[in-house]
ZAMARGU-954153 format. One line per 3 residues: number of its first residue (from 1); for each residue x, y, z of N, C-alpha, C, O, CB. Coordinates in steps of 0.1 Angstrom, whole numbers. Glycine has a CB too. Example, Ala and Ser with C-alpha at 12.3 -4.5 7.8 and 13.67 -1.06 7.14 Angstrom:
% ZAMARGU-954153
1> 132,-57,78,123,-45,78,132,-33,78,142,-33,85,113,-45,90 ~ 128,-22,71,137,-11,71,129,0,79,134,11,80,141,-6,57
***
This chain:
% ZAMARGU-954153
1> 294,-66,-275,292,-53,-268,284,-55,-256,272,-59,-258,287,-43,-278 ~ 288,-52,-243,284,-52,-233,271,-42,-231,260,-46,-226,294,-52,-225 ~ 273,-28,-233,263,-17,-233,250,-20,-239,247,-26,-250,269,-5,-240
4> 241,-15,-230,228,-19,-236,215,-6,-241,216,4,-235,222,-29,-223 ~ 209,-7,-248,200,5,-252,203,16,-238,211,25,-239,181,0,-255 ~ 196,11,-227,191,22,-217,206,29,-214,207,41,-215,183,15,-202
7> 217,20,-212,230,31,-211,232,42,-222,237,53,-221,244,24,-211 ~ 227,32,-236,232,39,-249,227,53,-245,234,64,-244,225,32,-264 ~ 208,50,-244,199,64,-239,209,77,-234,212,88,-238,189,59,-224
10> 211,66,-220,217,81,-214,227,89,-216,230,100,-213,218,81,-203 ~ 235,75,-224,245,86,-235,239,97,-242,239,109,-239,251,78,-249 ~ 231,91,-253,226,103,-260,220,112,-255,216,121,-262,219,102,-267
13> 217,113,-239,208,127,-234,221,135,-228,223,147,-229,193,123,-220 ~ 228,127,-223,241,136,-218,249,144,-233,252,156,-232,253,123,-209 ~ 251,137,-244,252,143,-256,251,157,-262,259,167,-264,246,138,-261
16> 232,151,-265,228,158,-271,225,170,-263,221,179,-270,221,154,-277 ~ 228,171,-247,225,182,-241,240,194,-243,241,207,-243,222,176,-225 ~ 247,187,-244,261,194,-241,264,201,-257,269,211,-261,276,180,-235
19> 256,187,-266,261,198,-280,249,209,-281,253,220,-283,262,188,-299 ~ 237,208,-281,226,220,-279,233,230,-271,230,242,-273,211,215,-271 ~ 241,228,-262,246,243,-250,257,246,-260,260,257,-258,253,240,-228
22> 266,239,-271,271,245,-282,270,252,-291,278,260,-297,274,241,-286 ~ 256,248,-292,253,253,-308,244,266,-302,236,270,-311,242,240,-321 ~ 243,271,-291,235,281,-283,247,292,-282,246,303,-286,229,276,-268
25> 256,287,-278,271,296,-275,274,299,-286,280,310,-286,284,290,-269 ~ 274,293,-298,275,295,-313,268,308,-321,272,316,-329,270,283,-319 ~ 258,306,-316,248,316,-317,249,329,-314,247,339,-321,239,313,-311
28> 253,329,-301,257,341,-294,265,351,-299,263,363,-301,262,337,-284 ~ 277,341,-301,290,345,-312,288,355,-324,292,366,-326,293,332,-320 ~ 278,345,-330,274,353,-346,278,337,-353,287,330,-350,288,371,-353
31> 267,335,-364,272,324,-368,276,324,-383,270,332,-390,263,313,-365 ~ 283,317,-386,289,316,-400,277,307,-412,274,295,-411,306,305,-397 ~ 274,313,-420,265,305,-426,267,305,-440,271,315,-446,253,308,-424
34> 265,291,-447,271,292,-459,257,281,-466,246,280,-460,289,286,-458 ~ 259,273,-480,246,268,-485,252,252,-492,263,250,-498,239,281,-497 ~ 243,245,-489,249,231,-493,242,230,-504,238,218,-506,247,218,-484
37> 237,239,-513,230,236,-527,216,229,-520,213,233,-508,240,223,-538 ~ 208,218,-528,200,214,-526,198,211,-512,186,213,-508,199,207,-535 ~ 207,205,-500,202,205,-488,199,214,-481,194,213,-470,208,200,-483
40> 202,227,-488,194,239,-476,211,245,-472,222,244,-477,181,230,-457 ~ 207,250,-461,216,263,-456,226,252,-445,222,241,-445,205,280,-447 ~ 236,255,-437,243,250,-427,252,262,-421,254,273,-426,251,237,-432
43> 258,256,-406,263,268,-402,279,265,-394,285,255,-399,251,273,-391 ~ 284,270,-386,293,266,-381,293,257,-371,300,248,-367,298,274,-379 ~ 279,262,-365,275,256,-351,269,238,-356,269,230,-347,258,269,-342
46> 265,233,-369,259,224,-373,275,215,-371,275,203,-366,250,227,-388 ~ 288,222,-375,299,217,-378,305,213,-364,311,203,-360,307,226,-387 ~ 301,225,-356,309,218,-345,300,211,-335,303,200,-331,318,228,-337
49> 290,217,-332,280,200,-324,284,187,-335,290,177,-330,256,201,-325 ~ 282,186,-348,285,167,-351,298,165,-348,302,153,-349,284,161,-369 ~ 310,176,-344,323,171,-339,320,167,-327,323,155,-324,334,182,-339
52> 314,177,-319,315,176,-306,307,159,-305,312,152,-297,307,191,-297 ~ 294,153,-312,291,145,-306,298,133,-312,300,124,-304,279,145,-305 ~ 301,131,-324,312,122,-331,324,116,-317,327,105,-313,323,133,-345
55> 327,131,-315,336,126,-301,329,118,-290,331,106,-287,343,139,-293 ~ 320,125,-284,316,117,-275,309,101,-274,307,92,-265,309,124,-272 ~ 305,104,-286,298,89,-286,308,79,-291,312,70,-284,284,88,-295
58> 311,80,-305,319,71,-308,331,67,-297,336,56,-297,323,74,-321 ~ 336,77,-289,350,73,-284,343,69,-269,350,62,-261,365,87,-284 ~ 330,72,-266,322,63,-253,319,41,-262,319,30,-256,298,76,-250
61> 318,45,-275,314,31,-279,319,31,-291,315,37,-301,298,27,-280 ~ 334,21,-291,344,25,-303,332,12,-313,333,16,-325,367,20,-301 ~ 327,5,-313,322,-6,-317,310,0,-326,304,-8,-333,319,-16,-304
64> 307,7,-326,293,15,-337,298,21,-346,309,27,-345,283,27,-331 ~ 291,20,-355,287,31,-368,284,41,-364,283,45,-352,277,29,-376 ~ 284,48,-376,284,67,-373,274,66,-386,274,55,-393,304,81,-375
67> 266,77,-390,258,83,-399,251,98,-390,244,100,-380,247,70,-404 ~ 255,104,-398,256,121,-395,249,128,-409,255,127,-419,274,128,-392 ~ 238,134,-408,239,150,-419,253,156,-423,255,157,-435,232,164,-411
70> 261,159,-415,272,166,-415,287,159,-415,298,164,-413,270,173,-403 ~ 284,147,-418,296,137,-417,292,131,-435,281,127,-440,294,121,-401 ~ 305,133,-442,307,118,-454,305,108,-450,310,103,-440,319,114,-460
73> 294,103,-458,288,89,-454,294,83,-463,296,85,-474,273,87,-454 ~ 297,72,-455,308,62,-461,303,45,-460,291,44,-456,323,64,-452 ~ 307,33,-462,301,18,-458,306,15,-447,299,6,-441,303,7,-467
76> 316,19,-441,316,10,-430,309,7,-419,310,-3,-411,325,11,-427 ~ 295,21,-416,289,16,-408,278,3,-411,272,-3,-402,284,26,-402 ~ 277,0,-426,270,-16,-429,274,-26,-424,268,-37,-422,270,-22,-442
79> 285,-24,-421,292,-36,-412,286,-40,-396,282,-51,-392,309,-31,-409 ~ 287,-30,-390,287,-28,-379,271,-34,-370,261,-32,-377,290,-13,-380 ~ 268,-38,-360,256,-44,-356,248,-31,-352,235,-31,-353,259,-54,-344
82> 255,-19,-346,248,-11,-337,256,6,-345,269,7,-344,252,-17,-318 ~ 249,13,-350,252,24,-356,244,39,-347,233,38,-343,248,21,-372 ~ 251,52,-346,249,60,-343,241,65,-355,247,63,-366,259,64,-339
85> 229,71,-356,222,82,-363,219,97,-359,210,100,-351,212,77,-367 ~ 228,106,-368,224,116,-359,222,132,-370,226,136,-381,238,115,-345 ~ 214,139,-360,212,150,-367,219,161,-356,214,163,-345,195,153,-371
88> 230,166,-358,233,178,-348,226,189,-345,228,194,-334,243,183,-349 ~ 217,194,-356,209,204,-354,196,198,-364,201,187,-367,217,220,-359 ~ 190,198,-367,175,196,-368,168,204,-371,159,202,-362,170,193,-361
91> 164,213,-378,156,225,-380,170,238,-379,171,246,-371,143,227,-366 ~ 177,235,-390,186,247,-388,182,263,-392,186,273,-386,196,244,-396 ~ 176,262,-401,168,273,-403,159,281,-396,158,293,-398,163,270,-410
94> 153,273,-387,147,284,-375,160,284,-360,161,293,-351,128,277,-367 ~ 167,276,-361,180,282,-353,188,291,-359,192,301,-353,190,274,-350 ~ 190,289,-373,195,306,-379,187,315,-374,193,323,-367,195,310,-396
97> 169,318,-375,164,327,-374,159,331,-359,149,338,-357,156,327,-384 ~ 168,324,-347,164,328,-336,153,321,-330,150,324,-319,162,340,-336 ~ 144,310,-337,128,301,-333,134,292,-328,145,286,-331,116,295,-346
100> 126,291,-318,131,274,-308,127,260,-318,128,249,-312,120,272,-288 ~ 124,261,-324,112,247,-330,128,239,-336,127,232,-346,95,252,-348 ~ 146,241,-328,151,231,-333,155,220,-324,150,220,-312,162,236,-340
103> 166,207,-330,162,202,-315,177,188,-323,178,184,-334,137,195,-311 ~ 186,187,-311,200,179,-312,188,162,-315,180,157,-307,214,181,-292 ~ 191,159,-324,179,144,-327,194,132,-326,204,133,-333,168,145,-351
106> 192,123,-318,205,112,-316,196,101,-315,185,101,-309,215,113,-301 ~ 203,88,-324,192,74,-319,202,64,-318,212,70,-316,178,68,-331 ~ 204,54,-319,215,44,-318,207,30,-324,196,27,-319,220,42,-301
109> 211,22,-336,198,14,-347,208,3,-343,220,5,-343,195,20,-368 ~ 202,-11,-339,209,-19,-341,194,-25,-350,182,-24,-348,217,-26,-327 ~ 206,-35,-364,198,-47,-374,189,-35,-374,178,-37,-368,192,-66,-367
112> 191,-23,-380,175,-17,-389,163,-13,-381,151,-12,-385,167,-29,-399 ~ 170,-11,-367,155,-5,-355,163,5,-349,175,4,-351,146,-16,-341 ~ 159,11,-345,164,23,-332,161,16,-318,151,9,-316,153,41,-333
115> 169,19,-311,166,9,-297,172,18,-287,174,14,-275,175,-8,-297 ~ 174,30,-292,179,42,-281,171,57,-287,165,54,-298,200,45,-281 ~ 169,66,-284,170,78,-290,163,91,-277,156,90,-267,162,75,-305
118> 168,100,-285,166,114,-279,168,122,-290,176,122,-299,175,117,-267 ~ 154,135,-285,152,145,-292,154,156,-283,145,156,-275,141,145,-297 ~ 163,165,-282,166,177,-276,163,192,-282,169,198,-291,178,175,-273
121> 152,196,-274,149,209,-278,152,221,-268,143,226,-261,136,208,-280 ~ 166,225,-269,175,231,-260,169,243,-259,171,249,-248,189,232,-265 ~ 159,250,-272,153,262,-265,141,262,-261,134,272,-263,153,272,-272
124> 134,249,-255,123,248,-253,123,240,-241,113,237,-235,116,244,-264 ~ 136,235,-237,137,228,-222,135,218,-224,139,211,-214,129,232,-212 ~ 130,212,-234,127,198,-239,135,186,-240,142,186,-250,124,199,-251
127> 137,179,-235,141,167,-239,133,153,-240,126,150,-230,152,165,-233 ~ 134,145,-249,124,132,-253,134,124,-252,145,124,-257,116,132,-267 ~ 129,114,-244,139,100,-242,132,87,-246,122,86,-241,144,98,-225
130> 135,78,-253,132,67,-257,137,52,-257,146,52,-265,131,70,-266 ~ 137,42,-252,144,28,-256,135,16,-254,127,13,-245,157,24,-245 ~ 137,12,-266,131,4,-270,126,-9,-260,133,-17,-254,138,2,-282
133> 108,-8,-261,104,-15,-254,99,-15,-237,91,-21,-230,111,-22,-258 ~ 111,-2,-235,103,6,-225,97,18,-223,94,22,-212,107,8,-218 ~ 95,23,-234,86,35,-232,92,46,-234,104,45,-235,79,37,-220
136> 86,61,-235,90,73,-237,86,83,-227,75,83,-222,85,76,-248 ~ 95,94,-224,96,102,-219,96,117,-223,102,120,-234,103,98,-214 ~ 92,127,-216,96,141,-218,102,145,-208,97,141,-198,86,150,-219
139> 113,152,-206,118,156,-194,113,145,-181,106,150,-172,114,172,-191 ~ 116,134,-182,113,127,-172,103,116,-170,104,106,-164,112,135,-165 ~ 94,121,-178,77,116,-170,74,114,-185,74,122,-195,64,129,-158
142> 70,101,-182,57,93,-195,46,100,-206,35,106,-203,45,85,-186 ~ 51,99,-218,44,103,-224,36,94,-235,40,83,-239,49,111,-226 ~ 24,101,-242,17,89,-253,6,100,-257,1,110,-253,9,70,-245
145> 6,90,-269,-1,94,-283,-15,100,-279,-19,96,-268,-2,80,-295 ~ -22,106,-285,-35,108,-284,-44,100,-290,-45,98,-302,-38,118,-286 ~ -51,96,-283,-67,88,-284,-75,90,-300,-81,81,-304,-80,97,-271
148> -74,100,-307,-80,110,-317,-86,99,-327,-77,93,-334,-69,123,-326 ~ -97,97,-327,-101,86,-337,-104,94,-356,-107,88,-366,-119,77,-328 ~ -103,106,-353,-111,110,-367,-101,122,-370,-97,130,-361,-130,114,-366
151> -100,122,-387,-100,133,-389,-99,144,-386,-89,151,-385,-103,134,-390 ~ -113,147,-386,-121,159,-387,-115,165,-372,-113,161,-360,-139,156,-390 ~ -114,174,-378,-102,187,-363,-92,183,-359,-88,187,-348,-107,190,-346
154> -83,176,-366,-72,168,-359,-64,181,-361,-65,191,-367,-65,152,-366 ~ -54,174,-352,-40,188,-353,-28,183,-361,-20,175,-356,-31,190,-336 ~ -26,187,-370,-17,183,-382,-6,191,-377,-8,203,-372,-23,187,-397
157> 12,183,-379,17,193,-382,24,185,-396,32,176,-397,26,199,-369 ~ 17,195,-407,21,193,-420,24,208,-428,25,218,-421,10,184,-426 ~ 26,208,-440,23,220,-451,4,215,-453,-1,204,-456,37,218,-470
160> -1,226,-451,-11,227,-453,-14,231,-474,-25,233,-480,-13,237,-441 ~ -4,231,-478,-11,231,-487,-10,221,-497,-15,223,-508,-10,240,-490 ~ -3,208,-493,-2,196,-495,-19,192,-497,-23,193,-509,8,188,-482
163> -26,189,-491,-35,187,-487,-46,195,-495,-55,188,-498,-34,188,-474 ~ -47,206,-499,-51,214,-511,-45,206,-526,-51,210,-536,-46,230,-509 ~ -37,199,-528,-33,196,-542,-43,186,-549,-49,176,-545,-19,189,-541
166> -44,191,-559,-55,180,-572,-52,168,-572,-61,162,-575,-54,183,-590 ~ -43,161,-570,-43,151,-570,-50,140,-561,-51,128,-564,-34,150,-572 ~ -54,145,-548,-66,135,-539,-78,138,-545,-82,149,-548,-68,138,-522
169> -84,122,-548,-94,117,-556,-109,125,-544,-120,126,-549,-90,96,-558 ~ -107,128,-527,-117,128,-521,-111,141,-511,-101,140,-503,-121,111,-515 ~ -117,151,-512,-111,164,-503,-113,158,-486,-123,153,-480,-122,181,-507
172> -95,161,-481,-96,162,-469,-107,168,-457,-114,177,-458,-87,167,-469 ~ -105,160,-449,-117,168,-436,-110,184,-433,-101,188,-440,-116,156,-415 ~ -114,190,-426,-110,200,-420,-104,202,-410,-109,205,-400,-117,205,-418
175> -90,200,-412,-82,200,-396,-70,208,-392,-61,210,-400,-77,188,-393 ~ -69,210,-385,-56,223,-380,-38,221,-381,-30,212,-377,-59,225,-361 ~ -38,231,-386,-25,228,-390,-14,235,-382,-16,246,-377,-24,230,-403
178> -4,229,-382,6,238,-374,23,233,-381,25,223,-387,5,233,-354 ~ 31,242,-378,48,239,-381,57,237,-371,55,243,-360,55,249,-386 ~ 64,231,-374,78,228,-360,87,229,-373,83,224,-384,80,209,-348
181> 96,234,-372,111,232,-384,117,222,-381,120,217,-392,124,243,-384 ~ 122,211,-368,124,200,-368,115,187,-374,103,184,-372,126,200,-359 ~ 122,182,-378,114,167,-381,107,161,-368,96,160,-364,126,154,-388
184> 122,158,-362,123,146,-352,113,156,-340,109,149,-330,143,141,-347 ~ 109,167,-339,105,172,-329,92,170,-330,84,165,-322,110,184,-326 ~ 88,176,-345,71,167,-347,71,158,-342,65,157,-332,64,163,-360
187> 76,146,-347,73,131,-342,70,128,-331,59,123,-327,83,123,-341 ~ 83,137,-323,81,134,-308,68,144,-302,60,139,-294,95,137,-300 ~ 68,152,-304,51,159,-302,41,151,-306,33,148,-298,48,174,-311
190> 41,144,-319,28,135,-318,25,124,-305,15,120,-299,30,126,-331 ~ 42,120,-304,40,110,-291,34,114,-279,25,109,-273,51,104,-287 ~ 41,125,-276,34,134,-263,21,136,-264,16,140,-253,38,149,-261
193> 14,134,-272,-3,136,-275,-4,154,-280,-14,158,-286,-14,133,-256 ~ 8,163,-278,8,173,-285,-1,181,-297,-5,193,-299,18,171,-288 ~ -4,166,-304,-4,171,-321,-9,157,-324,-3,148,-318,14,176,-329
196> -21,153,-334,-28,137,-340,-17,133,-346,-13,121,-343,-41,136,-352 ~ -8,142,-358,-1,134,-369,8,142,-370,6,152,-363,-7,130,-381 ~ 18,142,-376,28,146,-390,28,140,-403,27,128,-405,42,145,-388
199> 29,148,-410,27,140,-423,40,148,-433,40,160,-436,8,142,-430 ~ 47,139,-437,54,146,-450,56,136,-461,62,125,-458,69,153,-445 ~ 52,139,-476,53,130,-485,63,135,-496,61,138,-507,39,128,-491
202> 74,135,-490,83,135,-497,94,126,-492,90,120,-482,86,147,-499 ~ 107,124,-497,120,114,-490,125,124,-476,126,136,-474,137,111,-505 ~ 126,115,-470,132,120,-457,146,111,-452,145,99,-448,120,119,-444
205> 156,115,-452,169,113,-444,165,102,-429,155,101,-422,175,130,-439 ~ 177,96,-428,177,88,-416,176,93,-405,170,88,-395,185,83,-415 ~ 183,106,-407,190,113,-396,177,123,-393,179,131,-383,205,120,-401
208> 164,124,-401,154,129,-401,146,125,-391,141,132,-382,149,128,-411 ~ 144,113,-392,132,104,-390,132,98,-378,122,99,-370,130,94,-398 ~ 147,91,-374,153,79,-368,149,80,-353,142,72,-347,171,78,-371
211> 154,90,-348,149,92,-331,133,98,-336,126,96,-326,160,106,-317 ~ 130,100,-339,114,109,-337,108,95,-334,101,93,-324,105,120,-353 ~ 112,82,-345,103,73,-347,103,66,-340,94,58,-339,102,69,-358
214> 115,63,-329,114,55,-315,106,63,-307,95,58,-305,128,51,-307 ~ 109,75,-301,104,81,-293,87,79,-293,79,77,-284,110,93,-294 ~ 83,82,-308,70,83,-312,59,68,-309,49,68,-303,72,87,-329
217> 66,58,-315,64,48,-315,61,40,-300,50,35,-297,72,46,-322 ~ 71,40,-292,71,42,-279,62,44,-268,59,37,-258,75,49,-279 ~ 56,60,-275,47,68,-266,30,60,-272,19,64,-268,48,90,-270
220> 31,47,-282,20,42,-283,14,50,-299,4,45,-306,13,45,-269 ~ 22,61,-302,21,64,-319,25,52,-330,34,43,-328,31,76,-322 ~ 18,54,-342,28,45,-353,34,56,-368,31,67,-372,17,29,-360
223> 42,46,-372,50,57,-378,56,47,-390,63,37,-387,63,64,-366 ~ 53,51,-400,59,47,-415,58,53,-427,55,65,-426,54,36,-419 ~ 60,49,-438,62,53,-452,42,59,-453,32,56,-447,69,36,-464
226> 44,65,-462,29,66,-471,19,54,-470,9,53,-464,32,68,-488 ~ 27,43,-477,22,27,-478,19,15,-463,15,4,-461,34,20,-488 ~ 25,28,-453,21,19,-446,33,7,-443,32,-3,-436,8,14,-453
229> 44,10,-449,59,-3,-445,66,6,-435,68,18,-437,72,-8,-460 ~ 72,0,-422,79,5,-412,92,5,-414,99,-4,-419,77,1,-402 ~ 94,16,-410,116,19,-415,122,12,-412,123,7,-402,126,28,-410
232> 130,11,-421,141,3,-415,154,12,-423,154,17,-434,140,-16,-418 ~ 166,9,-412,176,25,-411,192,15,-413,195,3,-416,175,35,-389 ~ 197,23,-412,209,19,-417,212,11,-430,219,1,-431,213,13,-408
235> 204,18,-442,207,6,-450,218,14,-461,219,27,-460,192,-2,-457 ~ 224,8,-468,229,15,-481,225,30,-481,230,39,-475,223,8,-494 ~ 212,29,-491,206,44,-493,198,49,-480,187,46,-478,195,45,-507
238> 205,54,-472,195,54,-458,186,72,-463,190,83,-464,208,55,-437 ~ 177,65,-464,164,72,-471,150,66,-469,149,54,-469,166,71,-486 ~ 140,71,-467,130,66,-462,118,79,-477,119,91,-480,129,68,-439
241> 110,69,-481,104,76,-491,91,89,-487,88,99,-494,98,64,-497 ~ 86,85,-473,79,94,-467,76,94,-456,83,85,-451,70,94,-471 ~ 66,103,-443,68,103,-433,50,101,-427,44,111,-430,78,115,-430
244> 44,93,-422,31,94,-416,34,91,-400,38,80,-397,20,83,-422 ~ 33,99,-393,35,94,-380,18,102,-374,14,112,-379,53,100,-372 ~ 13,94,-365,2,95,-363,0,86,-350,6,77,-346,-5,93,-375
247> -13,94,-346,-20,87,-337,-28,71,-339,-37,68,-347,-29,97,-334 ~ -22,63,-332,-28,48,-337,-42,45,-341,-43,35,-349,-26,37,-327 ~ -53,51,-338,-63,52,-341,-64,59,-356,-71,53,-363,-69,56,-331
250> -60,70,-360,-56,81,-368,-49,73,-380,-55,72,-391,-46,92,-360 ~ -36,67,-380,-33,59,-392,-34,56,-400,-29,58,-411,-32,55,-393 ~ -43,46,-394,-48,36,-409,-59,49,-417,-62,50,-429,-60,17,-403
253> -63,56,-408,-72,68,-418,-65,74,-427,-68,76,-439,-78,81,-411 ~ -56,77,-421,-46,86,-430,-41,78,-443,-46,81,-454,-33,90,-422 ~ -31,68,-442,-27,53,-452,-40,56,-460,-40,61,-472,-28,34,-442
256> -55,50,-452,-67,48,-465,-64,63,-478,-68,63,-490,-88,50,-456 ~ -56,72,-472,-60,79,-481,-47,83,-486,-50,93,-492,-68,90,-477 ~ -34,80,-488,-22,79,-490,-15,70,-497,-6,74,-505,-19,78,-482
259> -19,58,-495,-19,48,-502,-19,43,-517,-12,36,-523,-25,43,-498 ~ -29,51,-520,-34,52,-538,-24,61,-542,-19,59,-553,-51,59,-544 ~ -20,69,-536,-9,82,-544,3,78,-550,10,69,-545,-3,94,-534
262> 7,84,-562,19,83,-565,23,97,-566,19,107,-571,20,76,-577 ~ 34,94,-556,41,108,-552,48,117,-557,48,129,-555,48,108,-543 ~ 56,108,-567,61,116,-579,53,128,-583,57,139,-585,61,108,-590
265> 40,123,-582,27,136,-590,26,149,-582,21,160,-586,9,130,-591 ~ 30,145,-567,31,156,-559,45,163,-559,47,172,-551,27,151,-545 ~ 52,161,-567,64,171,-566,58,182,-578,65,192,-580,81,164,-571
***
């Protein structure tokens, strides 16, 4: 395959821009909403952005894998060197309810890394661009993690009441908390210096994680499991057990205190 991350990139920003101006027109419409059991709610507009980008990408690069929220996942993208991961909508639930915090999340993983990605936040003007080894962008211009060495006042975007549960052996510092309904859009806010961390200790999807964690990473953030092991995507069960993405200084603080848990006890 001749195509290289940075074209892949600008695939996915041309993409994910055109399916976000879909799932906006969708909206407009009135949208059809129905419930996937345990995954939460989905809509029409979720159905036709993963058409719309299924088309575009795969038939731009017949040579990749596909892995979609919204697509039967099947093996043949294990085969494949270079696989599409994608979320068409991302926070569907505050796009049902009219909140911008969603965002078209696209990455492109060759061998178990992301080496392309974009986070599009169509009602917030946002777009985050990423490829591996050269750095991260917001609409254009360079972005990176914040400096935040401690704790204490950091800007969390977590459930705050995670952090209240009996099972930490040593009560959290005191620090501010905030929500985005996207995954991948926290991430990428941590990288922008936005926000110290995200933290979610529960399993998270590929299609969750996958661009937040280039983009994030990128901007000079790091980003892994609870324990501290870095993702790796496309595999069989593409599942990742938890989510720490944080400011590099910030990290290993967080891990020291993450690490001892068994998470099970937190469900």
């Amino acid at each position: 395959m001749t195509d290289g991350p940075a074209s892949d990139a600008a695939l996915l920003r041309a993409a994910a821009i055109e399916a976000g101006a879909l799932a906006l027109d969708y909206r407009k419409r009135g949208l059809r909403i129905w419930s996937k059991g345990a995954a939460g709610p989905v809509t029409d507009a979720d159905q036709a952005a993963d058409a719309l980008l299924k088309a575009r990408l795969t038939g731009a690069r017949e040579g990749y894998g596909w892995l979609s929220e919204e697509t039967a996942d099947g093996p043949d993208r294990l085969s494949r060197s270079r696989t599409f991961v994608v979320d068409p909508i991302d926070g569907t639930v505050a796009f049902m309810k009219n909140k911008p915090w969603w965002t078209v999340a696209l990455a492109v993983v060759e061998d178990g890394r992301p080496v392309a990605a974009v986070v599009h936040a169509p009602a917030m003007n946002e777009t985050f661009v990423a490829v591996a080894g050269e750095g991260a962008t917001l609409n254009g211009q360079p972005i990176q993690a914040s400096d935040t060495d401690s704790l204490d006042d950091a800007s969390m975007l977590a459930d705050a009441r995670l952090f209240d549960h009996p099972i930490w052996p040593d009560p959290w510092p005191v620090m501010r908390f905030d929500k985005r309904n996207s995954i991948a859009y926290r991430m990428a806010l941590v990288g922008a210096g936005a926000f110290d961390a995200a933290m979610a200790l529960s399993p998270k999807w590929d299609w969750d994680v996958c661009a937040g964690a280039l983009i994030a990473e990128e901007a000079g953030a790091r980003c892994t499991d609870h324990l501290g092991r870095p993702y790796r995507f496309n595999r069989p069960d593409p599942r990742q057990p938890a989510l720490v993405c944080a400011a590099p200084r910030l990290h290993p603080l967080i891990l020291k205190r993450t690490a001892p848990i068994h998470l099970p006890d937190l469900l």
